[in-house]
MMTF fields as JSON, N, C-alpha, C and O atoms, coordinates in Angstrom:
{
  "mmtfVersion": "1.0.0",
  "mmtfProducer": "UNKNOWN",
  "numBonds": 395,
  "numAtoms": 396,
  "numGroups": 99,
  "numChains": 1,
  "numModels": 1,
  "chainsPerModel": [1],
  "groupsPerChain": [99],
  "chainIdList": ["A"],
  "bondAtomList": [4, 2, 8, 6, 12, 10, 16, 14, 20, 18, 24, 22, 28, 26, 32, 30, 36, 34, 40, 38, 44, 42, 48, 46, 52, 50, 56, 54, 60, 58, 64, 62, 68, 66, 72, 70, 76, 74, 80, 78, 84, 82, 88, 86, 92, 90, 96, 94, 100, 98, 104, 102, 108, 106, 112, 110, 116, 114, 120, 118, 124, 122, 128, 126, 132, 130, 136, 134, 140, 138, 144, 142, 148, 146, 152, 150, 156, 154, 160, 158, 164, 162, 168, 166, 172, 170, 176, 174, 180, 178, 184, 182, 188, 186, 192, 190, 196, 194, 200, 198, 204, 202, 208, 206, 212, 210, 216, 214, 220, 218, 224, 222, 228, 226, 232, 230, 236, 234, 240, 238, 244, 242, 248, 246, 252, 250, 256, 254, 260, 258, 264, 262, 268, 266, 272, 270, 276, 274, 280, 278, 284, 282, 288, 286, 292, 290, 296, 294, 300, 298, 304, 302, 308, 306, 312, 310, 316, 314, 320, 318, 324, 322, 328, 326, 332, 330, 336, 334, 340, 338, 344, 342, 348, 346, 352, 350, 356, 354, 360, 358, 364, 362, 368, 366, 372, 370, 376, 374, 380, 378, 384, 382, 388, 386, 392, 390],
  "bondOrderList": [1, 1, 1, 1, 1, 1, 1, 1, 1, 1, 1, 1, 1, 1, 1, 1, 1, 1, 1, 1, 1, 1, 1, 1, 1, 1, 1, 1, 1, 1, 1, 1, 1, 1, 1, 1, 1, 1, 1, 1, 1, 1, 1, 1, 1, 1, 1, 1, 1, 1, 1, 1, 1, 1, 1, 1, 1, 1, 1, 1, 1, 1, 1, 1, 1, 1, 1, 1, 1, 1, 1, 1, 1, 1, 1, 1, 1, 1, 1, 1, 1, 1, 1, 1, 1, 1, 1, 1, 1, 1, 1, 1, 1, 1, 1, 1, 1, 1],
  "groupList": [{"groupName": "UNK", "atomNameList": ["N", "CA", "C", "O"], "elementList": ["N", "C", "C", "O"], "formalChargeList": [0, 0, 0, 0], "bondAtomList": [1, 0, 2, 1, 3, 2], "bondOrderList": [1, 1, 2], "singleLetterCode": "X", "chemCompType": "L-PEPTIDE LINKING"}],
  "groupTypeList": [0, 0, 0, 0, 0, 0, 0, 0, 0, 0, 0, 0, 0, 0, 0, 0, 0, 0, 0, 0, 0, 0, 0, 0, 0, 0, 0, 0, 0, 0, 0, 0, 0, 0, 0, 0, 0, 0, 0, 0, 0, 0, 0, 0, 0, 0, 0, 0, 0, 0, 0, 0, 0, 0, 0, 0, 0, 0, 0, 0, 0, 0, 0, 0, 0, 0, 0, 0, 0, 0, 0, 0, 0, 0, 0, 0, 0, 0, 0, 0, 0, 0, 0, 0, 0, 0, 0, 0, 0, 0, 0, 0, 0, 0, 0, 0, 0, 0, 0],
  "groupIdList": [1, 2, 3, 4, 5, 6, 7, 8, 9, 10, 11, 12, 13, 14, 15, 16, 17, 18, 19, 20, 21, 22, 23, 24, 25, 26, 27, 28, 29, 30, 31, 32, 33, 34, 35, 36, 37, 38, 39, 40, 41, 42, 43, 44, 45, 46, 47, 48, 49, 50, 51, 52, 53, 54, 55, 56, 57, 58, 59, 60, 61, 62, 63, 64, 65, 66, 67, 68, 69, 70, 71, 72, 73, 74, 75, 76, 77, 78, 79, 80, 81, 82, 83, 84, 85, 86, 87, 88, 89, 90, 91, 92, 93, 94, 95, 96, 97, 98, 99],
  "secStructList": [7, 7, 7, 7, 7, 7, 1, 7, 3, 3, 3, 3, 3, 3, 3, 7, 7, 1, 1, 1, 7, 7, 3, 3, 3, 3, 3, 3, 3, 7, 1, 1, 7, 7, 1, 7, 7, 7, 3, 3, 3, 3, 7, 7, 7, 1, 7, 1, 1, 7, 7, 7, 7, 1, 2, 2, 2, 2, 2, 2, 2, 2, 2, 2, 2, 2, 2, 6, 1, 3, 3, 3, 3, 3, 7, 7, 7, 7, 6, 6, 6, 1, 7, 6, 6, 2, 2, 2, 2, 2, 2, 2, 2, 2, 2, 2, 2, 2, 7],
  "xCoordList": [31.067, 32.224, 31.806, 31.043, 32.329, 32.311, 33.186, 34.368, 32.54, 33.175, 34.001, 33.376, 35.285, 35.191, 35.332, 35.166, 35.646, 35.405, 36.76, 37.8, 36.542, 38.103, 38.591, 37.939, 40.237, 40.716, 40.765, 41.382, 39.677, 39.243, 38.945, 38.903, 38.752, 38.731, 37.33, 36.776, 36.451, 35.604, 35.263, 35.935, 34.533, 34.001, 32.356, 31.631, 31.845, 30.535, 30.295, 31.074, 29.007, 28.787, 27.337, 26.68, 26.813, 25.235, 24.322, 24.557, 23.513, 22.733, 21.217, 20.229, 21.63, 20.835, 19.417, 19.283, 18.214, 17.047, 16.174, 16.533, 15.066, 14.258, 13.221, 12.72, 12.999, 11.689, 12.166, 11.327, 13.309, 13.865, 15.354, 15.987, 16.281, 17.367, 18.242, 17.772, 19.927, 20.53, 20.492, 20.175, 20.766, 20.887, 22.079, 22.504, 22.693, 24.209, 24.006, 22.983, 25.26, 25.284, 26.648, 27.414, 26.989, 28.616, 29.092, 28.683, 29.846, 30.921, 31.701, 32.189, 32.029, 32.811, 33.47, 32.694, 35.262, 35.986, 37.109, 37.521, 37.801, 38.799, 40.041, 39.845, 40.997, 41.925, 43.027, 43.724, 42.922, 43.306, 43.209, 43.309, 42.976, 41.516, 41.725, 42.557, 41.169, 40.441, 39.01, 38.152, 38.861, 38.781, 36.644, 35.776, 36.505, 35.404, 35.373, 36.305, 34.03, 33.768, 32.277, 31.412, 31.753, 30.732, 30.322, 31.152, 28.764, 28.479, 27.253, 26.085, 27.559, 26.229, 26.065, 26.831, 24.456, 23.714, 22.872, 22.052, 23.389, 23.186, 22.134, 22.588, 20.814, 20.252, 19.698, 18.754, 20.376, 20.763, 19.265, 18.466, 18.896, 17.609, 17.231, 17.025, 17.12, 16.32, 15.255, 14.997, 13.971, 12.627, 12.635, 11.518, 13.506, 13.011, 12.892, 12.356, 13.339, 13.03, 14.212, 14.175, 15.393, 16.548, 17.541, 17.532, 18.65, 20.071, 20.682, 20.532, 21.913, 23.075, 23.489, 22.915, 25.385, 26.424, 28.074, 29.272, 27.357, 28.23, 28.4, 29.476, 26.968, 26.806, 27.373, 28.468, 26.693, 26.749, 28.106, 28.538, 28.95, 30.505, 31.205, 31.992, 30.758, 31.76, 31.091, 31.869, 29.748, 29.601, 29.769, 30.31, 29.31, 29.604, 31.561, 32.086, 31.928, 33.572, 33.676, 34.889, 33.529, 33.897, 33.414, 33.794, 32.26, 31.547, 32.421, 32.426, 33.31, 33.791, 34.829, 34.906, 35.985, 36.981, 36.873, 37.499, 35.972, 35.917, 35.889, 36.705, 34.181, 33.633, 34.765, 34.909, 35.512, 36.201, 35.434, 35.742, 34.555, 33.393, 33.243, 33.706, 32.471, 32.029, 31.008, 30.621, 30.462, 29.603, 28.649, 28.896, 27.917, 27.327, 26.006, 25.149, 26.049, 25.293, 24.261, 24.601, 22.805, 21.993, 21.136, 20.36, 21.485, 20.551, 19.3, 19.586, 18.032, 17.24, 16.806, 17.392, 15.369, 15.0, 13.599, 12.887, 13.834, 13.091, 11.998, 11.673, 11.217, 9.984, 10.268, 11.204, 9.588, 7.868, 8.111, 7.138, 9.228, 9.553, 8.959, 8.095, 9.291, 8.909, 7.446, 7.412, 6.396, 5.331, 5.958, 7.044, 5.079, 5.712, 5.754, 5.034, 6.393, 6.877, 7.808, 8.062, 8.283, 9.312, 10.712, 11.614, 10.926, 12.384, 12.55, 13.657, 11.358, 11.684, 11.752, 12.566, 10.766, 10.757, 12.155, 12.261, 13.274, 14.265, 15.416, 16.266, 15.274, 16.209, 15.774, 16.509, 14.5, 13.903, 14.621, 15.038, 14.786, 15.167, 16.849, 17.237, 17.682, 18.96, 19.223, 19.833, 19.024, 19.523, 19.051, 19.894, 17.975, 17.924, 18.401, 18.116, 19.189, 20.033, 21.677, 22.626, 21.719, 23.145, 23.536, 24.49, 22.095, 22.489, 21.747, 21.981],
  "yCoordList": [304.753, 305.624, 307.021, 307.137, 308.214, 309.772, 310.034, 309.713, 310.567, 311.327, 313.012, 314.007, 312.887, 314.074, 314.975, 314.496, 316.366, 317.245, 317.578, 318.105, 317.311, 317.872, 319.472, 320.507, 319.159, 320.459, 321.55, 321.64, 322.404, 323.678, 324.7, 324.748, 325.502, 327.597, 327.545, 326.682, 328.071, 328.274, 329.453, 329.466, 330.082, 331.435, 331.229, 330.674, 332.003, 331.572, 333.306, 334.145, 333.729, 335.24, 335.051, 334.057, 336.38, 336.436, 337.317, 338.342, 336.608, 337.66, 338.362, 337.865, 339.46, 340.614, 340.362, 340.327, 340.163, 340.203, 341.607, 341.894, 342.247, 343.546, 342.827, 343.373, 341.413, 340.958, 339.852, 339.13, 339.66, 338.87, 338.62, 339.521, 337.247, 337.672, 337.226, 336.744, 337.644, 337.253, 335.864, 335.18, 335.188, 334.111, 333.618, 334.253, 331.777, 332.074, 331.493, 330.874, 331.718, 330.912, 330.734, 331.503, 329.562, 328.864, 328.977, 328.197, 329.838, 329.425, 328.822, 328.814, 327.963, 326.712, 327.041, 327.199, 327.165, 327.559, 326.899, 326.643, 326.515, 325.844, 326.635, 327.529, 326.263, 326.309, 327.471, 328.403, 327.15, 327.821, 328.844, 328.903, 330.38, 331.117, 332.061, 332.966, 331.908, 333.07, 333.457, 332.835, 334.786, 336.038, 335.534, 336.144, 334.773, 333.875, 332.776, 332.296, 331.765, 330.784, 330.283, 331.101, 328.974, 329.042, 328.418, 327.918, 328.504, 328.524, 327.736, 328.071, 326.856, 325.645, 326.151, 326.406, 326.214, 326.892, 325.156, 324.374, 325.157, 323.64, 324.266, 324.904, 323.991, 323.751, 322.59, 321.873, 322.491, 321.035, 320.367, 321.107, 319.238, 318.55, 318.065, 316.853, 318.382, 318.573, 318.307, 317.644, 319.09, 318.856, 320.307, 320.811, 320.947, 322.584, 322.175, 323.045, 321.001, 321.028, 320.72, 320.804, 320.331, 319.938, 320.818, 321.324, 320.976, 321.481, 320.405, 319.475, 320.625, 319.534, 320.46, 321.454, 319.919, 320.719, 319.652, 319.932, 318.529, 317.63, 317.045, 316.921, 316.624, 316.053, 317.313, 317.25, 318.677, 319.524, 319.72, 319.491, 320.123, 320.476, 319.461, 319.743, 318.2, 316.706, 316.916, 316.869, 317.144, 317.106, 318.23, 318.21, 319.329, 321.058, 321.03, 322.021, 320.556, 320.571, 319.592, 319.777, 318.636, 317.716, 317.742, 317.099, 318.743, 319.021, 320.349, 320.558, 321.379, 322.32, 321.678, 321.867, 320.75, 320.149, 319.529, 319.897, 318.536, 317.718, 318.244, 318.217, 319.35, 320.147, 321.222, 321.378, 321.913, 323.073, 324.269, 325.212, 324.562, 325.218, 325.866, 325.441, 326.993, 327.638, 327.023, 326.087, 327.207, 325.837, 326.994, 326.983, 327.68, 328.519, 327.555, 327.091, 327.317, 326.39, 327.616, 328.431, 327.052, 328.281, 327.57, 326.678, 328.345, 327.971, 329.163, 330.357, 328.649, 329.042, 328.608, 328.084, 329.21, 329.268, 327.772, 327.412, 327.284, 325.933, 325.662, 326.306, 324.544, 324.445, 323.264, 322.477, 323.414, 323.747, 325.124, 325.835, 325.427, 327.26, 328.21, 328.983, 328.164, 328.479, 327.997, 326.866, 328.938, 328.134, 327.93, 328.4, 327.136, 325.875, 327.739, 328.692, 327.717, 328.395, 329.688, 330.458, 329.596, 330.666, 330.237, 331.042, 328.608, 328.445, 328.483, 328.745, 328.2, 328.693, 329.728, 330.073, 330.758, 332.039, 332.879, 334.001, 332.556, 332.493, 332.073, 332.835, 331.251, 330.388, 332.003, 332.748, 331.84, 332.455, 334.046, 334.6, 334.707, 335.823, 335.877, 336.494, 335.172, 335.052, 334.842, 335.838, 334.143, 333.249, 334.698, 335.075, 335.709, 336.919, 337.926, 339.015, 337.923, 339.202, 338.774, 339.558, 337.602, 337.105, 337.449, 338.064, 336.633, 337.209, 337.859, 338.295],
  "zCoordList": [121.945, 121.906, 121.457, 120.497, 122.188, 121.416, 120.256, 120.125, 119.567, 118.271, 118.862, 119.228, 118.797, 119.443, 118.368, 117.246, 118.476, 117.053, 116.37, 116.765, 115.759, 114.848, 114.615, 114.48, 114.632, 115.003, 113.75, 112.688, 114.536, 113.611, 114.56, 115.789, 113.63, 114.386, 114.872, 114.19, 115.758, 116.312, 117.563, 118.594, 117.408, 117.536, 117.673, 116.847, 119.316, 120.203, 119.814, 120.267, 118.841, 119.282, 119.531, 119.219, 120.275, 120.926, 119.641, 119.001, 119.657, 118.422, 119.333, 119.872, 119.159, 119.998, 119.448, 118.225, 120.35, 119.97, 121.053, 122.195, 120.327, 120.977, 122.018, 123.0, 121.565, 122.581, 123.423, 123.962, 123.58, 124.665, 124.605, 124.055, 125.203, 125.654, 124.172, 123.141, 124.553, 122.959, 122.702, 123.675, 121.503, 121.644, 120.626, 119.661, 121.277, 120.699, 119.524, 119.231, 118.582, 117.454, 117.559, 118.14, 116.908, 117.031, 115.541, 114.682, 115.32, 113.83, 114.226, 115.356, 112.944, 112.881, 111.376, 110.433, 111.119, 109.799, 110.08, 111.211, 108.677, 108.584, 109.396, 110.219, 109.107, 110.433, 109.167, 109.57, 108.009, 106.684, 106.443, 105.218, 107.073, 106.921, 105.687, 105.753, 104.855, 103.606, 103.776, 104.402, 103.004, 102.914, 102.871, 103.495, 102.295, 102.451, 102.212, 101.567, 102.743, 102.661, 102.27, 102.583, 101.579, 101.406, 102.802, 103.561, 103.113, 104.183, 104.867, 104.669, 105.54, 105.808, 107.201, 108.13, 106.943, 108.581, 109.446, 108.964, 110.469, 111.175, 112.442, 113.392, 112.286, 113.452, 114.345, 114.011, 115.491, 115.938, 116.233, 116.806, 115.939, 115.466, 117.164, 117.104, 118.136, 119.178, 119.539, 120.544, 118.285, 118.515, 118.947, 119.061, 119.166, 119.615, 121.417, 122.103, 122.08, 123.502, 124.207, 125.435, 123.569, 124.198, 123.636, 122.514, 124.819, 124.809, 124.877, 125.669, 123.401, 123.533, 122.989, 122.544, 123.013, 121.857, 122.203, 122.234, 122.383, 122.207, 120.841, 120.256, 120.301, 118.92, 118.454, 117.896, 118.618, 117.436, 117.261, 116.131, 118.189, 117.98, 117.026, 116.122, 117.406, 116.746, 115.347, 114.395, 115.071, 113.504, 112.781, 111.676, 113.355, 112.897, 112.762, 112.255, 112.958, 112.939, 112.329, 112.24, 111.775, 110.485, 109.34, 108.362, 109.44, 108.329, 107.627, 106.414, 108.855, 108.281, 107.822, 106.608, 108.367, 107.928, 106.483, 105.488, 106.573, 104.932, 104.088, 103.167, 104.263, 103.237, 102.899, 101.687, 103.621, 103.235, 103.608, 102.878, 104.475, 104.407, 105.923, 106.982, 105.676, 107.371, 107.851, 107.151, 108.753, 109.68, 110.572, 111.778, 110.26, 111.203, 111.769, 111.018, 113.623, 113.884, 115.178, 116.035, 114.588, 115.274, 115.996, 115.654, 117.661, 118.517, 119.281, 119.374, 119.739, 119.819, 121.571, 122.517, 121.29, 122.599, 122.351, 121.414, 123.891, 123.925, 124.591, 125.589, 124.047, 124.8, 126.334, 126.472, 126.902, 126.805, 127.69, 127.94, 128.087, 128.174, 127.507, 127.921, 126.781, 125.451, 124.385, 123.9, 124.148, 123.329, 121.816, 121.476, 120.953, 119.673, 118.713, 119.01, 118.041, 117.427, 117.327, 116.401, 118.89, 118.827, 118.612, 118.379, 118.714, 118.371, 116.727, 116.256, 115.817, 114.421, 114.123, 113.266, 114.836, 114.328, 115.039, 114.545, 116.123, 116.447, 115.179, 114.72, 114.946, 113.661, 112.108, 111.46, 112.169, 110.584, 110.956, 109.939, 112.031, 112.654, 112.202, 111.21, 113.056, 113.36, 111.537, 111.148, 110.698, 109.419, 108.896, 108.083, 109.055, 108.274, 108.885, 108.388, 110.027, 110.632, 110.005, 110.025, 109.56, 109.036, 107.697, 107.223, 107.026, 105.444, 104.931, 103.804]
}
């Protein structure tokens, strides 16, 4: 059976990179909204070689629901497209253009 995601606010923005294309990240916030929130960063466990956002939506949205919390979930660029260390240094990039 699917878990589907629970009903919460969600917002897709592109984070601008100089050496290649943007890439998205998904916020995920309670449906409640104040002025801030504390804030859990989810990068979906892949291996750095697969696209999904079925799991991520159903758990990134129950994690914002339970917890009370913002859900910023960061995606990157993949292999074997991609050589082994640009989807972290993607993640280490995006998590320091945020905070």
């Amino acid at each position: 059976s699917t878990v589907e995601p629970a009903d919460v606010f969600f917002q897709e923005k592109l984070i601008p990179f100089a050496e290649h294309e943007p890439l998205p990240i998904k916020i995920f916030r309670p449906k409640h909204q104040q002025e801030t929130y504390p804030t859990f960063f989810y990068v979906p466990g892949t291996g750095f070689v697969a696209n999904e956002s079925v799991f991520t939506n159903a758990i990134c949205s129950h994690i914002t629901k339970h917890a009370n919390c913002q859900v910023i979930a960061i995606y990157h660029r993949l292999a074997p497209e991609n050589k082994f260390s640009s989807g972290y240094k993607d993640v280490y990039q995006i998590l320091n253009s945020i905070i």
